[in-house]
C-alpha positions as a Markdown table, in Angstrom:
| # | Residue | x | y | z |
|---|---|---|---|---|
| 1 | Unk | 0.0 | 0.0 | 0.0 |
| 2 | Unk | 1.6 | 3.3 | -0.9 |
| 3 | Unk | 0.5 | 6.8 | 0.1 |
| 4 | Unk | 1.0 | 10.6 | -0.8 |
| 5 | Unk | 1.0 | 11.6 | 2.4 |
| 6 | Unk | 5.0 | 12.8 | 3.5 |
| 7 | Unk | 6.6 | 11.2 | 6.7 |
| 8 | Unk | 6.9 | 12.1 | 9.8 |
| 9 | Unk | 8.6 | 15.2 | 9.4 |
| 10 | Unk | 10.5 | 17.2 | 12.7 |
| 11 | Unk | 8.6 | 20.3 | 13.9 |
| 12 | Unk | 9.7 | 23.7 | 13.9 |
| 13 | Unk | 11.8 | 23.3 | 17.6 |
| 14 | Unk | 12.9 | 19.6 | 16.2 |
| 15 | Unk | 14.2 | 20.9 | 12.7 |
| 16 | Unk | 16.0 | 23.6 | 15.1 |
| 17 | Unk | 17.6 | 21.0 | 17.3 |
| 18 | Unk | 18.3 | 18.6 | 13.8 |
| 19 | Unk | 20.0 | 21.4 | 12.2 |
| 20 | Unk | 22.5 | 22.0 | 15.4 |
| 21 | Unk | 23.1 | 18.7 | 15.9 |
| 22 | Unk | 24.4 | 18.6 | 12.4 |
| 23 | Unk | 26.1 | 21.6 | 12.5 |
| 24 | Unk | 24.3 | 24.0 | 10.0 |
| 25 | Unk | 22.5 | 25.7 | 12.5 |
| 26 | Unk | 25.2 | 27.6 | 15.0 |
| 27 | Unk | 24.4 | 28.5 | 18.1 |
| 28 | Unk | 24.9 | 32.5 | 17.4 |
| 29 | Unk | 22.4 | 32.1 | 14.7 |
| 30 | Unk | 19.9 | 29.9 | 17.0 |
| 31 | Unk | 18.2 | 33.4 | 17.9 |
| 32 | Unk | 17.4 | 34.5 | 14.6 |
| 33 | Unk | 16.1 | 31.1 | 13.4 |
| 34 | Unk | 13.9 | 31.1 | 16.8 |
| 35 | Unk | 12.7 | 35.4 | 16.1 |
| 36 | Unk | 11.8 | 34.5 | 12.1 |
| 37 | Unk | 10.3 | 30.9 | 11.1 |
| 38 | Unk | 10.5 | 30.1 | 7.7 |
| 39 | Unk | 6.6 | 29.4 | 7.6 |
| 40 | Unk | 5.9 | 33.5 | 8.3 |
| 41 | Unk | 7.3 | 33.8 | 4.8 |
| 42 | Unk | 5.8 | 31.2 | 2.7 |
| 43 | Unk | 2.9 | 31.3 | 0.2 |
| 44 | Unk | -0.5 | 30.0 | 1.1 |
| 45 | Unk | 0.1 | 27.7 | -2.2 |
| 46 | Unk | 3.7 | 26.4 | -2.5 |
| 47 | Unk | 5.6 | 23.4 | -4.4 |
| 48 | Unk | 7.8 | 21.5 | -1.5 |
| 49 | Unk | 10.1 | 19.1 | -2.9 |
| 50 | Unk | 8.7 | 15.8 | -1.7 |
| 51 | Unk | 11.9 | 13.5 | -0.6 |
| 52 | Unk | 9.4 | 10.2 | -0.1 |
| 53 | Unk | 7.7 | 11.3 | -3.3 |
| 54 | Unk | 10.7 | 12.6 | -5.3 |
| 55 | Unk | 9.7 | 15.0 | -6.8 |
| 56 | Unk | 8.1 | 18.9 | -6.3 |
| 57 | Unk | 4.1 | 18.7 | -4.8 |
| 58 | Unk | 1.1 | 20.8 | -4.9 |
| 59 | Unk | 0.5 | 21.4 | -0.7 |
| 60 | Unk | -2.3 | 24.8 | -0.6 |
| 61 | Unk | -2.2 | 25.7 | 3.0 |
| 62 | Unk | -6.4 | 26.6 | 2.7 |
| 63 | Unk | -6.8 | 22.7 | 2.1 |
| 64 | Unk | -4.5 | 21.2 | 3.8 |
| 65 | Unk | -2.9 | 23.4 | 6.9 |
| 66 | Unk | -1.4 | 20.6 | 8.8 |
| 67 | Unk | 0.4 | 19.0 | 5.6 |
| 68 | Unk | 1.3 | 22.9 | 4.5 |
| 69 | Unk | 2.8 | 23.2 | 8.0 |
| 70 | Unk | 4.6 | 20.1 | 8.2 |
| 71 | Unk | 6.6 | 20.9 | 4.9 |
| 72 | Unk | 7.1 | 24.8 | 5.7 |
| 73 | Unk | 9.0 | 23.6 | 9.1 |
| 74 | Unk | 11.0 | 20.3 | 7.5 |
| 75 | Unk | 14.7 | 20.6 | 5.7 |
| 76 | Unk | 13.1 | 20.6 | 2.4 |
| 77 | Unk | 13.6 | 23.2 | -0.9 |
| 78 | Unk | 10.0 | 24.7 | -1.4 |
| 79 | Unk | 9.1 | 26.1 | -5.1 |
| 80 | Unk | 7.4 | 29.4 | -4.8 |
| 81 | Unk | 7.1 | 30.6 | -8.4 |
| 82 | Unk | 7.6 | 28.7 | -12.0 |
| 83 | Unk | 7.8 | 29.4 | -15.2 |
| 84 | Unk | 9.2 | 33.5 | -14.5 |
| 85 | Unk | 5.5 | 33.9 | -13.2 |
| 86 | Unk | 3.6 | 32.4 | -16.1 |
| 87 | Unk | 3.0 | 28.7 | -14.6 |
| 88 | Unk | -1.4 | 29.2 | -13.4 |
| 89 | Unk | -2.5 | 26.3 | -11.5 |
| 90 | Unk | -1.8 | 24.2 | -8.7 |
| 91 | Unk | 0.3 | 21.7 | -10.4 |
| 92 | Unk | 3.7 | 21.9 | -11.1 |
| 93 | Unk | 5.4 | 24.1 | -14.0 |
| 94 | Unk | 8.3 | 23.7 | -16.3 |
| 95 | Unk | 11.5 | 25.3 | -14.3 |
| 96 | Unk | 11.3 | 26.4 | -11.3 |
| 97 | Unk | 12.2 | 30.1 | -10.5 |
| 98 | Unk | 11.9 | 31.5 | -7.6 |
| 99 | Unk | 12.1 | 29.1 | -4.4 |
| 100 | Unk | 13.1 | 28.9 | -0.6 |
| 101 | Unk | 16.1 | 27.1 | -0.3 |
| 102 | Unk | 16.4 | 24.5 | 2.4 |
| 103 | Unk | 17.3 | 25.6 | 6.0 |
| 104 | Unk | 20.0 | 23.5 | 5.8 |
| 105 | Unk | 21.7 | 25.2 | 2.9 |
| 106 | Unk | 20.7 | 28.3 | 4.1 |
| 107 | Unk | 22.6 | 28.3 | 7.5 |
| 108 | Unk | 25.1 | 26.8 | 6.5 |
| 109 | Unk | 25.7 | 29.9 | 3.7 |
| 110 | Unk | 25.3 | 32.1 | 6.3 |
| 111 | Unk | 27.7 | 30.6 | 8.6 |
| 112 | Unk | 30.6 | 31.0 | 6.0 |
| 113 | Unk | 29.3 | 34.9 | 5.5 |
| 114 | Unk | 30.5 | 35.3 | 9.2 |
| 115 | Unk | 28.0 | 38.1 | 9.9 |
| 116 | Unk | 28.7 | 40.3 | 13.1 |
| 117 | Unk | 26.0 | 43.1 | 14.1 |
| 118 | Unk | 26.0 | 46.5 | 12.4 |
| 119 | Unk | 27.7 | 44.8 | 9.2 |
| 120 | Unk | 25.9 | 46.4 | 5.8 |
| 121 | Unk | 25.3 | 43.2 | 3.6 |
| 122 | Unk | 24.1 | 43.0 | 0.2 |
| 123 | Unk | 22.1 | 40.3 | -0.9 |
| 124 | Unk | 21.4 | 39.1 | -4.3 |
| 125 | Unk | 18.2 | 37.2 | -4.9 |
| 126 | Unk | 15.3 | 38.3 | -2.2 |
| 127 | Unk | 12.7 | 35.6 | -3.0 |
| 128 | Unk | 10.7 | 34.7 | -0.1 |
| 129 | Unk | 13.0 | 37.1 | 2.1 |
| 130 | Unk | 13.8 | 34.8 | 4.6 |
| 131 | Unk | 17.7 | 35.1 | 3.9 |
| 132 | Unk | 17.1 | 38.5 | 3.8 |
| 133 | Unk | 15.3 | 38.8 | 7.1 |
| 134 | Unk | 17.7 | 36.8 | 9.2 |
| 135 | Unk | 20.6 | 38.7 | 7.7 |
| 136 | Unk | 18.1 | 42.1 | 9.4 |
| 137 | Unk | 17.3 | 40.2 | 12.6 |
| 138 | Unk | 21.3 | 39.7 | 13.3 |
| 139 | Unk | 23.2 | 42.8 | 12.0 |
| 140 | Unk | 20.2 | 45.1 | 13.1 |
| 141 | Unk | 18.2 | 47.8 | 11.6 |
| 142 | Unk | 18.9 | 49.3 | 8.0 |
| 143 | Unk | 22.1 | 46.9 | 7.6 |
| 144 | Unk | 20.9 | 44.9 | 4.9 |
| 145 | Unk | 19.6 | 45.5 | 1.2 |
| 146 | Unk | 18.7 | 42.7 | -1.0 |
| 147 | Unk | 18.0 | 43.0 | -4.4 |
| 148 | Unk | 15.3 | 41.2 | -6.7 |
| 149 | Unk | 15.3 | 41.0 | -10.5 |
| 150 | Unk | 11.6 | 39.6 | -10.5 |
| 151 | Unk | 8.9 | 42.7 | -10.1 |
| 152 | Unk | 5.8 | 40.1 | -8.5 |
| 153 | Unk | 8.7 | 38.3 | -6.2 |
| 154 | Unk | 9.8 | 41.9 | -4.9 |
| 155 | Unk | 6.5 | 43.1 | -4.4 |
| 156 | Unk | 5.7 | 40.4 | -2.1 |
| 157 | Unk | 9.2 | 40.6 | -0.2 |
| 158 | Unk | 8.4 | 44.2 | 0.3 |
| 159 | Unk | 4.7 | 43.4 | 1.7 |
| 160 | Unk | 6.0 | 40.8 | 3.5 |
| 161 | Unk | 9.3 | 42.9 | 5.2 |
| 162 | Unk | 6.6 | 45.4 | 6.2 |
| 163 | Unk | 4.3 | 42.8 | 7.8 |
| 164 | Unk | 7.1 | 41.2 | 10.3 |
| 165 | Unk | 8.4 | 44.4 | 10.8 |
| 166 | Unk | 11.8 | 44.1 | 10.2 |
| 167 | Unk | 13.8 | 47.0 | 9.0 |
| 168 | Unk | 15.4 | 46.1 | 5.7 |
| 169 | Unk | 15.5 | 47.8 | 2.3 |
| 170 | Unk | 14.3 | 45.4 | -0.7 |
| 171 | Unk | 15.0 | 46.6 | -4.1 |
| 172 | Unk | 13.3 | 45.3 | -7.4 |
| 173 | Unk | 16.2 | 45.6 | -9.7 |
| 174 | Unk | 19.1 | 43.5 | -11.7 |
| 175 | Unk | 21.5 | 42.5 | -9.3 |
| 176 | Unk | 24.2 | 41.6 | -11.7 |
| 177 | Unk | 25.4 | 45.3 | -11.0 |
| 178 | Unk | 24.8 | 45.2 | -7.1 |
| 179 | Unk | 23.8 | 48.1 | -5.8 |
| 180 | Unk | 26.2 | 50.9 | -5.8 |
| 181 | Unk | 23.5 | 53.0 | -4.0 |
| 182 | Unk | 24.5 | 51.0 | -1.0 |
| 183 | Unk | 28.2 | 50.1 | -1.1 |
| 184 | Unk | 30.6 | 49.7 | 0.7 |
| 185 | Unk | 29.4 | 46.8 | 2.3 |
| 186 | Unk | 31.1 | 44.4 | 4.6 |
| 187 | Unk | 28.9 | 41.5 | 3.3 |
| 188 | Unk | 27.8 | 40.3 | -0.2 |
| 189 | Unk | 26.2 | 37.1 | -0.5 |
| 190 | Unk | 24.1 | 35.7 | -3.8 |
| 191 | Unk | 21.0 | 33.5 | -2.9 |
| 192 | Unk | 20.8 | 32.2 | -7.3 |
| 193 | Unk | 23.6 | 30.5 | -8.6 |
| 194 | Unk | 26.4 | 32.7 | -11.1 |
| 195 | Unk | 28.2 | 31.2 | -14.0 |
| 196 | Unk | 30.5 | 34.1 | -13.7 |
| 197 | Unk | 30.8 | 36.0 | -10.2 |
| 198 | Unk | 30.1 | 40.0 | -11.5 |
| 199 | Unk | 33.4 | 42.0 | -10.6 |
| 200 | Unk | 31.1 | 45.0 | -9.5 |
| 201 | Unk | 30.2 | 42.9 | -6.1 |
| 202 | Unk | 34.1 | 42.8 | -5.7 |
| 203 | Unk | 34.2 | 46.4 | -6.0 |
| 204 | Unk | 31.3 | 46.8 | -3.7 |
| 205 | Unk | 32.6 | 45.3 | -0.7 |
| 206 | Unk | 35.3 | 46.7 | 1.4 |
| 207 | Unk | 39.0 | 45.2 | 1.5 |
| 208 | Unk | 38.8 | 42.6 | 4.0 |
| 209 | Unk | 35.0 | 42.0 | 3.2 |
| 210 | Unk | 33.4 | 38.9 | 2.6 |
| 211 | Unk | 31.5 | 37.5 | -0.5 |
| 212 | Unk | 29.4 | 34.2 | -0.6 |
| 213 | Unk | 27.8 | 33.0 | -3.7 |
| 214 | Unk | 27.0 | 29.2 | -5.3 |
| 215 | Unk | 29.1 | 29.3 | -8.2 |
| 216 | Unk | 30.5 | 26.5 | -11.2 |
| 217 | Unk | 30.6 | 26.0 | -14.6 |
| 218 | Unk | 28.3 | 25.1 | -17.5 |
| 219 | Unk | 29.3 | 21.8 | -17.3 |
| 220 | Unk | 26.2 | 20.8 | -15.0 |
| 221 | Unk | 24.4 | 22.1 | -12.1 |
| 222 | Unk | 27.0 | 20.4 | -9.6 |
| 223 | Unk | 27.9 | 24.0 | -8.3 |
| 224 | Unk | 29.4 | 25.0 | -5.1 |
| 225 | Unk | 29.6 | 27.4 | -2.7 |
| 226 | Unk | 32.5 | 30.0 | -3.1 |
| 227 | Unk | 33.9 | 31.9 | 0.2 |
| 228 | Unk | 36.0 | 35.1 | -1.0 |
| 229 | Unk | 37.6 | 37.7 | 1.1 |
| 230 | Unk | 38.1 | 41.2 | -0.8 |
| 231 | Unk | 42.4 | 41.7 | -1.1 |
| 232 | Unk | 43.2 | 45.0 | 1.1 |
| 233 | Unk | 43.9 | 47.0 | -2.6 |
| 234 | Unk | 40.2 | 46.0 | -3.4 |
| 235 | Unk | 41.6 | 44.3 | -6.8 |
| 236 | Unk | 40.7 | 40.9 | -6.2 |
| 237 | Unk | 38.7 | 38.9 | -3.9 |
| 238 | Unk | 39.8 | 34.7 | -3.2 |
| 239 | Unk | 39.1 | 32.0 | -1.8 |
| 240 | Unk | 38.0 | 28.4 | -1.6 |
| 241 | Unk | 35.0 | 26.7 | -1.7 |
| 242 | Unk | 33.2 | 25.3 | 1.6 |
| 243 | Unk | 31.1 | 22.3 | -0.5 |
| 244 | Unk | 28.6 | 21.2 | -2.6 |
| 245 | Unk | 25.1 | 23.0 | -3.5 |
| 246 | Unk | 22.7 | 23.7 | -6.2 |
| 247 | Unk | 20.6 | 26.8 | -7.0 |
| 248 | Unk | 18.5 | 28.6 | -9.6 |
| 249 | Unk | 20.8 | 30.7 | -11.7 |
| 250 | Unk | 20.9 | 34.4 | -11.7 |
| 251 | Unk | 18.3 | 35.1 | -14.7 |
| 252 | Unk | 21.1 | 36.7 | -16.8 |
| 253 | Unk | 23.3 | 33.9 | -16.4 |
| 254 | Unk | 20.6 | 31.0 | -17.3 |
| 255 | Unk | 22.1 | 28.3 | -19.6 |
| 256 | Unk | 20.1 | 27.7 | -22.7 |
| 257 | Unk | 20.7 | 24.8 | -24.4 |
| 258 | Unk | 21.1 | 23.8 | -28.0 |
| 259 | Unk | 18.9 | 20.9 | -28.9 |
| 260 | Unk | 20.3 | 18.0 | -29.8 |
| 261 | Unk | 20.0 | 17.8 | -33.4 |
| 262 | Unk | 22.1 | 20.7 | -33.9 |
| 263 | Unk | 25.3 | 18.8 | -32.9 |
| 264 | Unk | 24.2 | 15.5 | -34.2 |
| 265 | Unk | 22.4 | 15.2 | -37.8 |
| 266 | Unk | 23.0 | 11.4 | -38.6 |
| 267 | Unk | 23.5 | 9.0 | -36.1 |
| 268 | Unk | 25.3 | 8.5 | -34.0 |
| 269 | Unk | 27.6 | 6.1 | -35.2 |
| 270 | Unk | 29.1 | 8.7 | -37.8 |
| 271 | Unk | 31.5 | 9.4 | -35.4 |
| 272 | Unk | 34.7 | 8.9 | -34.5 |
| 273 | Unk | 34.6 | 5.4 | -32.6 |
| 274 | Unk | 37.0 | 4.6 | -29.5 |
| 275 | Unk | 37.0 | 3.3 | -26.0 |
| 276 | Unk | 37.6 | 3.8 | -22.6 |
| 277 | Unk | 38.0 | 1.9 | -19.7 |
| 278 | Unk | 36.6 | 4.5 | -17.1 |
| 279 | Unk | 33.7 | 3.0 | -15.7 |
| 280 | Unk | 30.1 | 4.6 | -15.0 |
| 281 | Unk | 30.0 | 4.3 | -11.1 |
| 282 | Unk | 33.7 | 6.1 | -11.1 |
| 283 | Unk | 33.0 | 8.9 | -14.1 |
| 284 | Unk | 28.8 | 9.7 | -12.8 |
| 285 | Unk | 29.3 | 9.6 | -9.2 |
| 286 | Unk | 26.6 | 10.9 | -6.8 |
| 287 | Unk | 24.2 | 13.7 | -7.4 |
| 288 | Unk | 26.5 | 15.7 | -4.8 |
| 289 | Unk | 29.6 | 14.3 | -5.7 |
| 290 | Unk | 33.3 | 16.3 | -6.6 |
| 291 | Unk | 32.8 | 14.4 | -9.7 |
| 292 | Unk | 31.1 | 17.0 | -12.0 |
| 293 | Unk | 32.0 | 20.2 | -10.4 |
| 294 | Unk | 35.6 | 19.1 | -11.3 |
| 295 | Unk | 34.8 | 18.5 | -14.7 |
| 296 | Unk | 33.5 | 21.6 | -15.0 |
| 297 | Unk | 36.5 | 23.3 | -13.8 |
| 298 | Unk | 38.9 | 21.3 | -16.2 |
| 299 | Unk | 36.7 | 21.4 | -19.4 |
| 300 | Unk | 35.4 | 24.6 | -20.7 |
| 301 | Unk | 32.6 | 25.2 | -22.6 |
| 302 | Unk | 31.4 | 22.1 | -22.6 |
| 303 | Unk | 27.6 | 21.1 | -21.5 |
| 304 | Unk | 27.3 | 17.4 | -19.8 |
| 305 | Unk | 24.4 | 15.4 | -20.7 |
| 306 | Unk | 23.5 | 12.2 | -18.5 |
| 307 | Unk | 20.5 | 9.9 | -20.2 |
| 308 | Unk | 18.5 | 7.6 | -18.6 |
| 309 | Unk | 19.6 | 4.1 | -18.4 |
| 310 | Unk | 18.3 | 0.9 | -20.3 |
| 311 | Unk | 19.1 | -2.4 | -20.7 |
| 312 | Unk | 22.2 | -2.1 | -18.6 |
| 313 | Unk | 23.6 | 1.2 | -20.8 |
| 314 | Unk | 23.6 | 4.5 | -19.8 |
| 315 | Unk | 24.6 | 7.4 | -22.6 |
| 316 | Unk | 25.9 | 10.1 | -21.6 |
| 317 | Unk | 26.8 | 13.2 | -24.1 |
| 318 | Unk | 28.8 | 15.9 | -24.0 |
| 319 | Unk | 28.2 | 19.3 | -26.1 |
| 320 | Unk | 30.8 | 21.9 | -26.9 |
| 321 | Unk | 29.5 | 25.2 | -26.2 |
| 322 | Unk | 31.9 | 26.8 | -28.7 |
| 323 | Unk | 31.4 | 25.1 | -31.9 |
| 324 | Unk | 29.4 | 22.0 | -32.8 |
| 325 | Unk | 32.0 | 19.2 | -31.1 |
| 326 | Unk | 30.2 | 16.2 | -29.8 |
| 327 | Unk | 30.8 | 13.0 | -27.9 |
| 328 | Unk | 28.9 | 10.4 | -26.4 |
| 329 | Unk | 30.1 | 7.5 | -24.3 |
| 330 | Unk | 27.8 | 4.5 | -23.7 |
| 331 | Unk | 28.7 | 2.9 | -20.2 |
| 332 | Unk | 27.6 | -0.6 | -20.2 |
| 333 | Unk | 27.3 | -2.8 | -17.3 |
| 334 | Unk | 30.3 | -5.2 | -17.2 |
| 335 | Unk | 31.1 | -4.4 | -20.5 |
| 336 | Unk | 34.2 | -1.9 | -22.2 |
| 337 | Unk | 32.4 | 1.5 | -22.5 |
| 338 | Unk | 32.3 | 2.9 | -26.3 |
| 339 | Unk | 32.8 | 6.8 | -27.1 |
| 340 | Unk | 31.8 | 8.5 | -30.4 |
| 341 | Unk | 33.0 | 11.8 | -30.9 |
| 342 | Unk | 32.7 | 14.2 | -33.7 |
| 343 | Unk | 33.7 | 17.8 | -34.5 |
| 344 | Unk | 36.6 | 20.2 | -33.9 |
| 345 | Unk | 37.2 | 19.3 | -31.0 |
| 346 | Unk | 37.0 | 15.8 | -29.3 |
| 347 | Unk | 35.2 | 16.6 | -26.7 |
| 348 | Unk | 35.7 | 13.2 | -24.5 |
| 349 | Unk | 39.1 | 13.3 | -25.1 |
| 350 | Unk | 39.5 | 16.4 | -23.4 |
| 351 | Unk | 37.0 | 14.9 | -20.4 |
| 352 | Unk | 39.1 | 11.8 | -20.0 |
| 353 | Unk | 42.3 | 14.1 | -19.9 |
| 354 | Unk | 40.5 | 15.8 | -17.0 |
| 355 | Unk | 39.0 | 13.2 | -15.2 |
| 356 | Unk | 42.6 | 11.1 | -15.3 |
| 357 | Unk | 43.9 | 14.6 | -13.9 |
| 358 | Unk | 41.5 | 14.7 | -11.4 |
| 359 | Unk | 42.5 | 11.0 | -10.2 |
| 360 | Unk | 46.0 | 12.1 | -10.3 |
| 361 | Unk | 45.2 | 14.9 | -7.9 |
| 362 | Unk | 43.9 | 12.5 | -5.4 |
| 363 | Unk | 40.1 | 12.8 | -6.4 |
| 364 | Unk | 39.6 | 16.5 | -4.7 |
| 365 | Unk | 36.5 | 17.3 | -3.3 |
| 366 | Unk | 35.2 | 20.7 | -3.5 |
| 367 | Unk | 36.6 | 22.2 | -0.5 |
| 368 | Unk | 40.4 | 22.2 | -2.4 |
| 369 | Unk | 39.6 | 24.5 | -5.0 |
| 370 | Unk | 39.2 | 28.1 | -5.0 |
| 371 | Unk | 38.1 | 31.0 | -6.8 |
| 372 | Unk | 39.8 | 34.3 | -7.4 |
| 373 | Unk | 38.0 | 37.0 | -8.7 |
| 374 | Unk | 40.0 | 40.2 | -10.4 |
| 375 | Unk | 38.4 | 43.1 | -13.0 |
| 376 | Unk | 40.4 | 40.9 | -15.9 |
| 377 | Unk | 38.3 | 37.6 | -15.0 |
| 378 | Unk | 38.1 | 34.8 | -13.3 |
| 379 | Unk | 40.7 | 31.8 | -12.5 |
| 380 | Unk | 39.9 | 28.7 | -10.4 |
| 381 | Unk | 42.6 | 26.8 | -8.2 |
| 382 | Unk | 43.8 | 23.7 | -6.5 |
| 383 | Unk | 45.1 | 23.9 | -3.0 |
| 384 | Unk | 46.7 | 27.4 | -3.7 |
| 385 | Unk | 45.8 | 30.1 | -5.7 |
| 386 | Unk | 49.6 | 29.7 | -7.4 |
| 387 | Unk | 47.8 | 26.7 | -9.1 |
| 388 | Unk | 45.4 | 28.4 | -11.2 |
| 389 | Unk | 44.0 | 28.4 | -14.5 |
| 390 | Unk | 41.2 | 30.2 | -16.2 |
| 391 | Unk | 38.2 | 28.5 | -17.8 |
């Protein structure tokens, strides 16, 4: 017998005691989790992510208060707009845009922004506000602006900060640019994930100030969080990246794929034919794995493609992102894996290069690379910023 009904799910004080016991929620932050719930910022109609379900559901707090209440206070991701607004209806859109991250994540963030009262903090990417308003509920009154590209989203963040009562300044607006209105700040953090961190938060934020934002490549969506401290000249801001995460993209960084059939007109098999003894379990890894993220940062333009698996083989294609390259290798339980490749480039050539370099290395997680931003661009590291390369 199977039901939709979710499982027993912690309550508010439980999550609370859950999250310190596994260290996202620090005790200095325990007051501002305690003064602002998540559930006094959620829609009446909302899209939890549904770990027994797997998969994003329908919960409408008119019909169902208890289930409504049960997700609002669990470690969960919560969909609060799809579609950029145009999703109608109480079933699920097409892409999600505009959500409340799970507490987890979100403390966890926060803890590696090292907020102290009377810091001025930028935020990019208001959303429900909830970021926003612990941010307000720790540094104090008038510290913190957050910026929101969506005009709906930021109307409801503003009618929502004036409910609770919580002095902080929410402005509808691109944050690609910041807010120069504001700056300096001591604080920048990006609640959407960037493809390319904007140097104009750098120039925003005093020497010595901190920026956190989920960042990786186009590669997939195995991004991670970046932890950069601004140089004392203000030039450059560095630093490594505390683990793994995943996040809606800032809206002018989206990724928008080419479909398939522009890369491959024939089939398939009017590639270049090889092999490769990498195996699926070893190259795929886990959804949270270092796997992909170092990929990303070893193969540039270069879209990753994993297809669902049949009869014991798995395709998996990659798509250059500069030209029309291709390759697909087809893992194969207990079998030789085969790789077709066409194009300029050979695009799984340059992925096995990486992945044998990333073996080499010792498998890295995410935590040994870093990030260091300048006005000239961006380079990504191993273990020291004297190891870098640019993407």
């Amino acid at each position: 017998m199977t039901t939709d009904a979710p499982k027993e799910r912690p309550s508010l004080d439980e999550l609370g005691r859950a999250l310190m016991s596994t260290g996202a929620l620090s005790s200095d932050w325990a007051p501002s989790y305690a003064a602002v719930p998540r559930s006094t910022v959620l829609p009446d109609l909302m899209w939890p992510f549904d770990m027994v379900a797997g998969r994003s559901v329908a919960v409408s707090k008119a019909d169902d208060p208890a289930k409504w209440r049960e997700f609002a206070e669990s470690d969960v991701p919560i969909v609060t707009q799809w579609d950029d607004g145009e999703h109608t209806g109480t079933e699920p859109g097409h892409v999600p845009t505009s959500s409340a991250s799970m507490p987890s994540v979100v403390f966890r963030m926060l803890q590696d922004l090292d907020l102290q009262p009377g810091h001025k903090v930028l935020e990019i990417g208001t959303a429900t506000a909830w970021n926003a308003l612990l941010m307000a509920h720790r540094a104090g009154p008038g510290c913190v602006t957050t910026v929101e590209v969506d005009r709906a989203v930021a109307t409801a963040a503003m009618a929502t900060v004036e409910r609770l009562g919580i002095p902080l300044h929410v402005v509808h607006g691109d944050g690609f640019q910041g807010y120069p209105e504001g700056a300096p700040y001591d604080r920048v953090i990006a609640t959407c994930g960037l493809r390319s961190l904007p140097f104009a938060w750098v120039e925003q934020c005093r020497p010595g100030g901190v920026l956190v934002a989920p960042w990786g490549a186009d590669y997939s969506h195995a991004d991670a969080v970046a932890r950069l401290v601004v140089a004392p000249d203000g030039a450059s801001a560095s630093g490594r990246f505390t683990g793994p995460v995943e996040f809606m993209k800032l809206r002018s960084q989206r990724f928008v794929a080419r479909p398939h059939s522009a890369y491959v007109t024939g089939s398939v098999a009017d590639g270049v034919e090889s092999a490769t003894t990498i195996t699926e379990a070893e190259f795929v890894g886990e959804q949270f794995g270092p796997e992909r993220f170092a990929m990303g940062l070893r193969v540039p333009q270069c879209s990753y493609i994993v297809a669902a698996k049949s009869d014991d083989a798995r395709p998996v294609w990659f798509y250059s992102l500069s030209d029309h390259s291709w390759a697909c290798v087809q893992f194969r339980d207990g079998k030789t894996a085969r790789v077709w490749q066409s194009g300029l480039r050979r695009m799984w050539d340059e992925v096995e290069a990486a992945f044998h370099w990333w073996v080499g290395h010792g498998r890295p997680d995410q935590t040994r690379f870093g990030l260091t931003v300048t006005a000239k661009g961006e380079r990504v590291w191993l273990d020291d910023p004297a190891n870098s390369w640019t993407l």
